[in-house]
N, C-alpha and C positions, 0 to 999 in steps of 0.2 A: 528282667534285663535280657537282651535278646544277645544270640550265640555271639554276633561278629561285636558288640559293645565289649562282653565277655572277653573276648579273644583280645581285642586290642588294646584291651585296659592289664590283662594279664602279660605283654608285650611290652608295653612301654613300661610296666613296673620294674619289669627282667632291665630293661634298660636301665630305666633310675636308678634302680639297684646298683649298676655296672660302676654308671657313670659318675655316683657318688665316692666311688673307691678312689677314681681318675684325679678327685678334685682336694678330695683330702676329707674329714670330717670336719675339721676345724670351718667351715662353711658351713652358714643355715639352711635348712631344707627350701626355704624360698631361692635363696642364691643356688643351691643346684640346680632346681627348677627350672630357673630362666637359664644359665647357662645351660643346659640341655636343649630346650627350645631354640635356642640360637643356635647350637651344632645340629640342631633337627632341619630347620629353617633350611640349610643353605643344601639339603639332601633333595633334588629333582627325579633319579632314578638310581636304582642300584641290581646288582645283579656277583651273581655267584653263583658255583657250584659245591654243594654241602657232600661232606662225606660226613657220614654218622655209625661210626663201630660202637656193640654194644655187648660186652663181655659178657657170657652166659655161662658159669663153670673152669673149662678149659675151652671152653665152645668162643668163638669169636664170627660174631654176625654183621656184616656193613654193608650202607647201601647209600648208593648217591644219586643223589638230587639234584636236579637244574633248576635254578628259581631265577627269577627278576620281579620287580617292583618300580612301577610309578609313581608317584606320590598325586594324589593321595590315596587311591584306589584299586587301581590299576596293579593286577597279580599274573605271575603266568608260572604253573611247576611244573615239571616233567620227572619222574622218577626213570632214572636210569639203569639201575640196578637195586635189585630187591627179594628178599624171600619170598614177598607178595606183591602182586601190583604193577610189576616190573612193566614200562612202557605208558603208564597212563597218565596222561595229559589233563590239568587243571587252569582253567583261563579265565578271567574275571576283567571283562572293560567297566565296573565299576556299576553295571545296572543289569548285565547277564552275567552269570556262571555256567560255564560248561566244564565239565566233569566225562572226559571219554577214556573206556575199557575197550586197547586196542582184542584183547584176549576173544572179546566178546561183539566187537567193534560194534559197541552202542554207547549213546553217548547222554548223560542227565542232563536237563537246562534247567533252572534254576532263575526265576525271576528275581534279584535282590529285593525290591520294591524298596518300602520303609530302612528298610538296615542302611541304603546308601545315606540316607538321611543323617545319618550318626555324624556330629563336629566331632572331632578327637579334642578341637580346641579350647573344650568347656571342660575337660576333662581337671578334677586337683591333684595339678602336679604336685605341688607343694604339700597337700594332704601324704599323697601317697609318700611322698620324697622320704616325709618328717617319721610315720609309719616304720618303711624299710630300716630305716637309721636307728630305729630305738629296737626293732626287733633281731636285728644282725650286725653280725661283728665285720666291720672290711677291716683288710690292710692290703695294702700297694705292695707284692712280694719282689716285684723285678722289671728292667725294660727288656721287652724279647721283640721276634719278629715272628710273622706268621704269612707263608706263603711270600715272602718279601714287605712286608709291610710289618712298619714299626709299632708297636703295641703294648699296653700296662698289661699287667698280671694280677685279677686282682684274686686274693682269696676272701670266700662269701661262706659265713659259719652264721646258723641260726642260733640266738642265745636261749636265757631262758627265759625271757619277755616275748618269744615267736608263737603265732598264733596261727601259721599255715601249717602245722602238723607235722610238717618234714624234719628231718633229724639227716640228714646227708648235707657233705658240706660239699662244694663245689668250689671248682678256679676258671678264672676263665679270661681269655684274652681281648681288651677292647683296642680298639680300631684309634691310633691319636689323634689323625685328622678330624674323623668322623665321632667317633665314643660308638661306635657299630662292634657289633659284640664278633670273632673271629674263629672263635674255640671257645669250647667247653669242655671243662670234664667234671666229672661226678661221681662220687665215690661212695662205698658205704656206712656203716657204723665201728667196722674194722679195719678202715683204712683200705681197701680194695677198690682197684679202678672199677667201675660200673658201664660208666656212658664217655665216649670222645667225638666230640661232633664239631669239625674244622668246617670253614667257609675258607675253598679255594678259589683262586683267578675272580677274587673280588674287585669290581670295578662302580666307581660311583660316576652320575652325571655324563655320562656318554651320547645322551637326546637319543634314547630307547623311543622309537616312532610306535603310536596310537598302536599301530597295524599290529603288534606282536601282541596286543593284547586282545583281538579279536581272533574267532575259532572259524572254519569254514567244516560244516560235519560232512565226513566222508561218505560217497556215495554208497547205498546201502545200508547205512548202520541205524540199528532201533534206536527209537529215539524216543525219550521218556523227560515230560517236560512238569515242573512242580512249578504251582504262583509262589512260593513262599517257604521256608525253612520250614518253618512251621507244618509244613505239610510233609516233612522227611522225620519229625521229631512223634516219635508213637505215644500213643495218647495212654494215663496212668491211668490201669483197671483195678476191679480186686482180684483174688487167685481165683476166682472161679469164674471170672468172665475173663483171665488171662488161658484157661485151661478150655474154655469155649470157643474162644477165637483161637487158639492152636490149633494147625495143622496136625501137627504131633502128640506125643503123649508126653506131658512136661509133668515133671516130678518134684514133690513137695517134699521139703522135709516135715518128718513129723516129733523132731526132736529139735529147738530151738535155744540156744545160754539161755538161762536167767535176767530176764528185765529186759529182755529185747520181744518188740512187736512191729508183727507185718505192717510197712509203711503204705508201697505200691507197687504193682508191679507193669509191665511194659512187652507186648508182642511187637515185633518190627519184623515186619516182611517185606521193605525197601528194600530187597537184597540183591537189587538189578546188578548190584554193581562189585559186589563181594564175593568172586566166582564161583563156588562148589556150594556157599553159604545159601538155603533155602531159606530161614527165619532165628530169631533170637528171642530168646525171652529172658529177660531179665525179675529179679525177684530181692526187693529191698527190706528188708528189718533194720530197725533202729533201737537205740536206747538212748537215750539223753541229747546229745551230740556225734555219738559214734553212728556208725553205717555197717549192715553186716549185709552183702551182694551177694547172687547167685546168678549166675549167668548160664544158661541151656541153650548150645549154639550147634542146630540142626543140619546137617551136610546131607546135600545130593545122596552121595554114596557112602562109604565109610568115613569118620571127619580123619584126619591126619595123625600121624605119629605125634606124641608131645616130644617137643625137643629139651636133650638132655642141655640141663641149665643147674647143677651142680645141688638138685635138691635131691631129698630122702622121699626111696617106694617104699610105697604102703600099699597095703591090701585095700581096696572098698568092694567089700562083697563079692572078690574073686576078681575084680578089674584091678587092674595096675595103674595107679597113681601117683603121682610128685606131691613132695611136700616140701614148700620154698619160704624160706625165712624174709621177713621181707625189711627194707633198711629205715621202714618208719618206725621198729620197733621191733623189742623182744616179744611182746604181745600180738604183733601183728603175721601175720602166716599168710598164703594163697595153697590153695590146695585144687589141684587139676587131675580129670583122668579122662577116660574115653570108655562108652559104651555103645557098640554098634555105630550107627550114623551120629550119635550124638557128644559134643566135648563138653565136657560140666568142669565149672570154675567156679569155689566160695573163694573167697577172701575178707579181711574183714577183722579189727582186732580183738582176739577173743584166746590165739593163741591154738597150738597144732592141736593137741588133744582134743578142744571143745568141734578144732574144723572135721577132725577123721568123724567125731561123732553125728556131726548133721548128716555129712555124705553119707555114712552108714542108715540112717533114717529114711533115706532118699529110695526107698525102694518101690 
């Protein structure tokens, strides 16, 4: 399945999901279905500005987004404020993407090819509908408003029939006219806000013209053009032709849980566009169904302070590291620290003790 299939199917689920709460349960997944298509149907373009705060600790981090959409294809975002990224412009008339780094003032071109190809139309609503409905709990908590517009409330709690992993429940605000999602929040397994991500100065159907969805690239800017996704996605090696094609000197653990074996691993040195970031390498183990990640994410120069995000320092071999509980579980941990030019991320559910011990291994 290719990424934008991925993406738009993980979209309009978030939708059904919503839009199921709007309508009631007492309706069959077929009958959501079509009445969603029918509030989809009469959506030509839309547009918003996203504010996205995301609680770290005592830490409070936000950044807002410009976005619009034509239907069916047709994207254009602009990040306005950001810890990263700040100013960089994304444009899609449906058969190009452009991708420009004012920072860097260069810009990626991106041939869609085949992905425009994707019907959304064949897609089962109904499948999906019937899914979300037996896997989560809605209820309708309130009518509120958001930004001026009137909107359900709905709260969205994964039972114990849920097979996406997650274990944080969410609320969120849908659109009456539209069923367009307005607000989100997201919490953890302690009841702690997590994520609040509002869509202000929302406007539907305004005859948003072709033109905003074309890019003219600025004079001067490098310009780096791919035929196909496919060719931004790093190809899976083993460790030792992941450690051949590194620039750098990428670090193994040599201490592994019990029942977990190396999957595959992934060099990516697309990094035109990820500014200080020279290369990634990523490193997968699995056991059964679970994923135990390793991510080695190489900087220019020194990589950056980790920001304080209300986890427990640990020692790993004299570096100072975080250790972060994470709200998919008691079992589940992220554990980060910095080594010279290099930031090292496990996570993976296995649990804090087993993560200090890979990192320790990792010499």
């Amino acid at each position: 399945m290719n990424t934008q299939k991925l993406t738009l199917i993980l979209l309009i689920t978030s939708l059904l999901l919503f839009s199921a709460g709007c309508i009631g349960e007492e309706l069959t997944a077929a009958q959501i279905a079509e009445e969603y298509k029918q509030k989809q149907a009469n959506i030509e373009d839309y547009s918003a500005t996203m504010y996205m705060t995301t609680y770290l600790g005592e830490q409070e981090i936000t950044s807002i987004t410009s976005m619009s959409q034509k239907m069916p294809d047709k994207t254009k975002t602009t990040i306005i404020q950001a810890e990263q990224g700040e100013g960089m412009v994304m444009v899609s008339n449906g058969k190009t993407m452009w991708t420009y780094n004012p920072d860097q003032n260069s810009v990626m071109v991106m041939n869609l090819g085949s992905m425009g190809d994707f019907d959304a139309s064949q897609m089962d609503y109904t499948g999906m509908m019937q899914d979300l409905l037996d896997e989560n709990d809605l209820t309708l908590d309130a009518i509120d408003t958001v930004d001026g517009r009137d909107s359900y409330v709905i709260s969205i709690k994964p039972n114990d029939n849920s097979t996406s992993g997650l274990v944080v429940d969410m609320k969120t605000w849908i659109d009456k006219e539209t069923w367009m999602p307005l607000k989100f929040e997201m919490y953890d397994d302690e009841g702690n806000l997590m994520i609040v991500t509002e869509y202000r100065d929302f406007e539907v159907n305004t005859g948003i013209p072709d033109s905003e969805f074309e890019f003219e690239i600025p004079e001067g800017a490098e310009v780096v053009t791919f035929d196909s996704l496919e060719d931004l996605i790093p190809e899976e090696v083993t460790l030792e032709e992941a450690q051949e094609l590194s620039e750098y000197d990428v670090l193994v653990p040599s201490y592994i849980p019990e029942g977990y074996e190396f999957e595959d691993a992934t060099v990516n040195n697309n990094t035109q566009f990820s500014g200080e970031i020279q290369e990634i390498v990523s490193i997968t183990y699995s056991k059964d169904f679970e994923s135990l990640h390793i991510r080695e994410i190489f900087y220019e120069e020194e990589s950056p302070t980790i920001m304080e995000n209300g986890g427990k320092i640990v020692d790993i071999n004299g570096y100072e590291g975080q250790l972060v509980s994470s709200p998919l579980g008691d079992d589940y941990a992220s554990l980060s620290w910095n080594k010279g030019n290099t930031k090292m991320i496990i996570n993976g559910p296995v649990g804090s003790d087993e993560l200090i011990k890979i990192a320790e291994s990792m010499e």
